[in-house]
C-alpha positions as CSV (number, residue, x, y, z in Angstrom):
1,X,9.9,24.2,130.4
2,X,9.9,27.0,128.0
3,X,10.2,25.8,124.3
4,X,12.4,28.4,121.9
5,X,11.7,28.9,118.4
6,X,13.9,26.1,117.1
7,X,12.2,23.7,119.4
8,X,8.8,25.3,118.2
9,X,10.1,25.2,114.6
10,X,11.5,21.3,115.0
11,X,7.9,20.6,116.2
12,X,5.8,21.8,113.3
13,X,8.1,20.3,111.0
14,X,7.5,16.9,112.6
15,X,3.8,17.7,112.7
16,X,3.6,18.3,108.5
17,X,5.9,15.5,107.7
18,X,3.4,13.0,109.4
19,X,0.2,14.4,108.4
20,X,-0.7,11.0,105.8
21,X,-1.5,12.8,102.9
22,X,1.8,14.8,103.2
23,X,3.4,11.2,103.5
24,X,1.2,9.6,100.9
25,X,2.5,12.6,98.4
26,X,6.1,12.5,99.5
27,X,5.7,15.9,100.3
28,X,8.3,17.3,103.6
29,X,8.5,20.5,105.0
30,X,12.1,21.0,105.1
31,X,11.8,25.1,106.6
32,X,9.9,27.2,108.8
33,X,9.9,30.5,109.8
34,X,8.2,33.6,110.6
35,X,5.7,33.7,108.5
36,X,7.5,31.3,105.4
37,X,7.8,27.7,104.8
38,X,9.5,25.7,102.4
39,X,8.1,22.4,101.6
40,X,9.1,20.1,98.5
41,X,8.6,16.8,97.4
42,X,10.8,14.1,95.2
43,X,10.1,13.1,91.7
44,X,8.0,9.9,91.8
45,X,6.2,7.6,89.2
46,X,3.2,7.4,91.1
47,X,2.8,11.1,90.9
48,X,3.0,11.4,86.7
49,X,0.0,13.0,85.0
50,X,1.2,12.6,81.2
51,X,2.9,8.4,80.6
52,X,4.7,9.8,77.8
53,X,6.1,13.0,79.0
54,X,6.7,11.7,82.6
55,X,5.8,15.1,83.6
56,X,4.0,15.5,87.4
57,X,0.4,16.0,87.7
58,X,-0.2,19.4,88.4
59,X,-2.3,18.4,91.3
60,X,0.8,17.6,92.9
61,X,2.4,21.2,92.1
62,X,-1.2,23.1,93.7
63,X,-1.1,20.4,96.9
64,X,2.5,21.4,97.4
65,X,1.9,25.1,97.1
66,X,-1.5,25.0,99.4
67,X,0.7,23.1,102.2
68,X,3.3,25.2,102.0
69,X,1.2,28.3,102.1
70,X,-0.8,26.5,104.9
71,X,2.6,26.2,107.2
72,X,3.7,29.7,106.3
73,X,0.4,30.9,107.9
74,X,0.6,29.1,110.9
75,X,4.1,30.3,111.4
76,X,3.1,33.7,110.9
77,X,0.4,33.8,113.9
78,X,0.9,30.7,116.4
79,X,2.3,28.0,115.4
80,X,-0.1,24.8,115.8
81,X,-2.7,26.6,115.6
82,X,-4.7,25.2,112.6
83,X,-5.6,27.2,109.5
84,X,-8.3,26.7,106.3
85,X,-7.5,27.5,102.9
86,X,-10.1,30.1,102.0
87,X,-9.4,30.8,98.7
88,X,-6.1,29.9,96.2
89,X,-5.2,31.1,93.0
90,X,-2.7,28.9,91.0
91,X,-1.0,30.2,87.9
92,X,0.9,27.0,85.9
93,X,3.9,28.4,84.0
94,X,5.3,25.7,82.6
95,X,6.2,21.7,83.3
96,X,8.7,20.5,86.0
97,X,11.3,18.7,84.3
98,X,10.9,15.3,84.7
99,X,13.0,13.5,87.1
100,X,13.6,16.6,89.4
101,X,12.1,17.5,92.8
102,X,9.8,20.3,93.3
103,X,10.4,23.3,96.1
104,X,8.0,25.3,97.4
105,X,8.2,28.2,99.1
106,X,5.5,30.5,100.5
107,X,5.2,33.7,102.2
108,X,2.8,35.1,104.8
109,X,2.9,39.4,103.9
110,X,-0.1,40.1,106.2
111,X,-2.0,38.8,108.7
112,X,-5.9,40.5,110.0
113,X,-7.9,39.3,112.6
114,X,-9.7,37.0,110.1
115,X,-7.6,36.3,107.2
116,X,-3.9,35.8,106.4
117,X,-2.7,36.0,102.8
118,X,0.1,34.3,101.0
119,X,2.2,34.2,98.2
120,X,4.3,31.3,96.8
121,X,6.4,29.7,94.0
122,X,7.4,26.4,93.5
123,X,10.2,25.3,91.3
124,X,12.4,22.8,89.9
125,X,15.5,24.4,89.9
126,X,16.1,23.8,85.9
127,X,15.1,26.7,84.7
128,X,14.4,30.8,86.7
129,X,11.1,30.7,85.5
130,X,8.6,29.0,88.7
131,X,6.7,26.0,87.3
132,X,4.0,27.6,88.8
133,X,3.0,30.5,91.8
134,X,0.5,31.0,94.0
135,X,-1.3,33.5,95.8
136,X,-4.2,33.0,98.8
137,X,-5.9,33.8,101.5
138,X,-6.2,31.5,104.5
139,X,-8.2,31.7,108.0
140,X,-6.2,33.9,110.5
141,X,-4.1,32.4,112.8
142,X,-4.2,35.2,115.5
């Protein structure tokens, strides 16, 4: 039986969202696609860098983003197919509002035979400026 590319897609969601860390995080992949992903994870005390801001570490902000660039990747060549982060710039922008969940989307724009580069934001829907975006370069799924 010949899977189509929802069934493909419905897989490799199911795939991130059980990978431990991912579930350790709180982080879910919500969408795939050619070559994007959107990935996002809730507010949570555990995740705080700064007690009296309540802010979220921004190690949570740059996993997000590298999983999301990750997935984005792998949807851009074959899906399952596993990729390494090679390199991943992050630029910070500002603080995610306290309280609010963080989205992630990332963007495959083009793929060689041994690396695949990616762009993404993630945000906190507050405010049009990202909290913070991300550009990298991944091993080549094809």
């Amino acid at each position: 039986m010949k899977l189509d590319e929802s069934d493909l897609a419905e897989q490799v969601i199911d795939f991130f969202n059980r990978l431990p860390f991912n579930k350790f995080m709180g982080i879910s992949l919500i969408r795939i696609g050619k070559g994007s992903a959107e990935m996002m994870v809730d507010y949570n005390n555990n995740l705080i860098g700064d007690s009296e801001s309540k802010v979220i570490h921004g190690g949570v902000v740059t996993t997000l983003l590298d999983a999301a660039c990750g997935a984005a990747v792998m949807s851009a060549g074959m899906p399952k197919v596993p990729t390494a982060t090679i390199d991943l710039r992050i630029d910070y922008m500002r603080s995610a509002k306290p309280g609010k969940m963080i989205l992630a989307k990332a963007n495959c724009f083009r793929i060689t035979s041994s690396v695949a580069f990616v762009k993404a934001d993630a945000t906190d829907g507050v405010d049009e400026v990202p909290v913070a975006s991300a550009s990298g370069a991944f091993t080549s799924p094809i």
